[in-house]
N, C-alpha and C positions, 0 to 999 in steps of 0.2 A: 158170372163173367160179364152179362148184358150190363150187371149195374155200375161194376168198377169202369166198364169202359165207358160211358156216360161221363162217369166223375172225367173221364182221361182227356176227353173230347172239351170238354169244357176249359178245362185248363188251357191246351194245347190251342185254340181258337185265340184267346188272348195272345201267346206267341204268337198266330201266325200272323195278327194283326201288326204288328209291331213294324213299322216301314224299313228297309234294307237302306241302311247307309246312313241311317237318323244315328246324333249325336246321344251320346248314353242323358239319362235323365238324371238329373241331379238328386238327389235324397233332399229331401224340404221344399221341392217346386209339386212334385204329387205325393210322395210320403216322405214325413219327415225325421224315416229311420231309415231307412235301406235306398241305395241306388241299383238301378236294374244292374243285375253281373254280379251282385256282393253275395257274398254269403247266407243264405236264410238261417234263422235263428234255430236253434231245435224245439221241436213240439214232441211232447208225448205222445203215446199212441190213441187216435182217434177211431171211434167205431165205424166201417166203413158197412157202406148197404149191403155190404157182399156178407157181413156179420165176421169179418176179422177186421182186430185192431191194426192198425197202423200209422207209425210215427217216423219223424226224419229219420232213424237211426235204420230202419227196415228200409229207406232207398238209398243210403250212401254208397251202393256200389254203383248206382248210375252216374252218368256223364253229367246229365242234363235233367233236371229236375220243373217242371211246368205246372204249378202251383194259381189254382184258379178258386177264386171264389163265388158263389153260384148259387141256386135254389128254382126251388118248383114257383113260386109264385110270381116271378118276374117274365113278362113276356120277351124280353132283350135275351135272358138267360136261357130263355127256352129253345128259343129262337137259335141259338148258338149250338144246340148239342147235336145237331147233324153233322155241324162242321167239326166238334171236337170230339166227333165219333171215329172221321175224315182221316182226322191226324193221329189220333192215337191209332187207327188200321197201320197209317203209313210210318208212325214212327214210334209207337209202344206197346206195340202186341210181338207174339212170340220172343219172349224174355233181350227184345232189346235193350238199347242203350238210354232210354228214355223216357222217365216216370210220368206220369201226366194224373195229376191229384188236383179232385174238385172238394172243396170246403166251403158247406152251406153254415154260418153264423148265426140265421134268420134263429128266432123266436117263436114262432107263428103256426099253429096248426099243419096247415099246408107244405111246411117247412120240417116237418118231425121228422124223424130218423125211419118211421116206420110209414110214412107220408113218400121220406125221398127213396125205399124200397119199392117201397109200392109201384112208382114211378120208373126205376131201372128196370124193373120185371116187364113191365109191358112194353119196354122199348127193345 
């Protein structure tokens, strides 16, 4: 449970960054596929440190989906997961309305699947 909520918090942090009243961000000024508000793509099910897969299809019943991407080896990232511990308390725990999914890409030792376990456990 420590570790899913890690992932949640991380995600969730980036929301909460996002300034109240800011114009939506165009698709091709930061990414040059998606605008904040559109639909995310589906992904298959990915191994989470909790050791269940999960993919878009396992959170389509939420509202609101907060999609972050993250890792043990960045200080900015780490830095972040008290506060997207914060949010996901406040707004993804006890089967509310709002998933909070952290996705580490990294490559890197530090970054392993059994790296970023290791990592939820202790926190």
């Amino acid at each position: 449970m420590k570790r899913s909520s890690v992932a949640v918090l991380v995600l969730a942090a980036v929301v909460a960054l996002q300034p109240c009243g800011q114009k939506p961000v165009l698709a091709g000024k930061y990414n040059p596929v998606l605008s904040i508000g559109e639909t995310a793509p589906e992904w298959m099910a990915l191994p989470g440190v909790d050791g269940k897969p999960t993919g878009a299809a396992d959170l389509s019943k939420k509202s609101v989906l907060v999609l972050c991407f993250t890792c043990n080896t960045c200080p900015y990232a780490v830095d972040y997961e008290a506060r997207l511990a914060a949010l996901h308390r406040k707004y993804g725990a006890n089967e509310k309305d709002v998933a909070i999914v952290a996705i580490n890409s990294n490559a890197v030792a530090g970054d392993s699947l059994e790296a970023m376990q290791a990592r939820a456990t202790s926190r």
